[in-house]
C-alpha positions as CSV (number, residue, x, y, z in Angstrom):
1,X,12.3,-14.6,11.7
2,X,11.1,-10.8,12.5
3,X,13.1,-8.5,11.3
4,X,12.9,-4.4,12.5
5,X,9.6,-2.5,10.7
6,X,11.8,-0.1,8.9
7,X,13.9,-2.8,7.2
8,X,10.9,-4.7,6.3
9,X,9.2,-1.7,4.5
10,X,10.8,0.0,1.8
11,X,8.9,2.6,-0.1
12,X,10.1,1.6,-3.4
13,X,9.4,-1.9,-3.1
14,X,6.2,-0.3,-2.3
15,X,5.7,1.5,-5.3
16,X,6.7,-1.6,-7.1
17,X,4.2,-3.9,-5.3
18,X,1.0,-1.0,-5.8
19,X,1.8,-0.7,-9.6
20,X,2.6,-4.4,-10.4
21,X,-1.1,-5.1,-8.7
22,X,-2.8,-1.2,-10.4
23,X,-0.6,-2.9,-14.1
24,X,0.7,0.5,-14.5
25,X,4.2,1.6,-15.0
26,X,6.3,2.5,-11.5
27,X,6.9,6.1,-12.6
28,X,3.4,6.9,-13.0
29,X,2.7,6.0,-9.1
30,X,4.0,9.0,-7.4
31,X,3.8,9.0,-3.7
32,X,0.8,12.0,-3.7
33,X,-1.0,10.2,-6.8
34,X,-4.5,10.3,-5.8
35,X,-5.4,6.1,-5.7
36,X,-9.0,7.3,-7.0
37,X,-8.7,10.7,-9.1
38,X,-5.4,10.2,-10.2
39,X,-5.1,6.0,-11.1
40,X,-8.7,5.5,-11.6
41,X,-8.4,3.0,-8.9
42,X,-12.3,1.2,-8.3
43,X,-13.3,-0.1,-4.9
44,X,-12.2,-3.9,-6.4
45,X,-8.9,-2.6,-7.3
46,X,-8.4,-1.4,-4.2
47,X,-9.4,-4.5,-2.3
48,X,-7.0,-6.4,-4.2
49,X,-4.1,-4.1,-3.4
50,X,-4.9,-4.3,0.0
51,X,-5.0,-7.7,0.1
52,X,-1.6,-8.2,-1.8
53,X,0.0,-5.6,1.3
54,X,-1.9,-8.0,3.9
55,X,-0.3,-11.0,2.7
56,X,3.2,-8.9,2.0
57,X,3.6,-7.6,5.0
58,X,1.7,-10.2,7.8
59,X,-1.1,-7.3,8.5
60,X,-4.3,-7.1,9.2
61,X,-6.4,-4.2,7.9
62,X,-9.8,-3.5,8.4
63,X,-12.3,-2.8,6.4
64,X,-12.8,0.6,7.8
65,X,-9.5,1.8,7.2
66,X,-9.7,1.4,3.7
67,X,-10.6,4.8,3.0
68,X,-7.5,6.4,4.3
69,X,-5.2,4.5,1.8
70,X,-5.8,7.5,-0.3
71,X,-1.9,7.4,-2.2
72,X,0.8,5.3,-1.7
73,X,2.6,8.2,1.0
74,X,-0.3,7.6,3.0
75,X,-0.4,3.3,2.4
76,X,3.1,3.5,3.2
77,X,3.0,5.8,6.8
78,X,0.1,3.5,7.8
79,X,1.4,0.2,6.9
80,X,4.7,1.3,8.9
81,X,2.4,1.9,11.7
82,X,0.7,-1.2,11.2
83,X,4.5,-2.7,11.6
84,X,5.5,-0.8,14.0
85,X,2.5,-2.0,16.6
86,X,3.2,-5.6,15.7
């Protein structure tokens, strides 16, 4: 069952998902805080959250794209893109 890209990603559930995984609280995960200057997130952290969104969402993402999950604005435009090419 497949449903429509836009109904499958939700920014909040998002911002739940990214925090549960970063253990901070939702409010302090703004959509322009900065993964790394901001939420002190380290290169393992941030393998892990991408790993949680791969197995969320039925992606792949390379290891070459990592860089540009830069804040959870930017995770969320290119996981919808990610959807949206599926």
């Amino acid at each position: 069952m497949t449903s429509a890209p836009l109904a499958v990603l939700d920014l909040e559930e998002l911002r739940e998902l990214v925090a549960q995984v970063l253990d901070i609280e939702v409010a302090e995960l703004t959509d322009e805080a900065d993964f790394v200057d901001d939420l002190e997130v380290d290169s393992l952290m941030a393998l892990e959250i991408v790993v949680v969104l791969e197995k969320k969402y039925g992606v792949k993402i390379p290891e070459s794209e990592l860089k540009q999950f830069t804040c959870l604005q930017r995770a969320y435009e290119l996981l919808l893109a990610k959807l949206r090419a599926r």
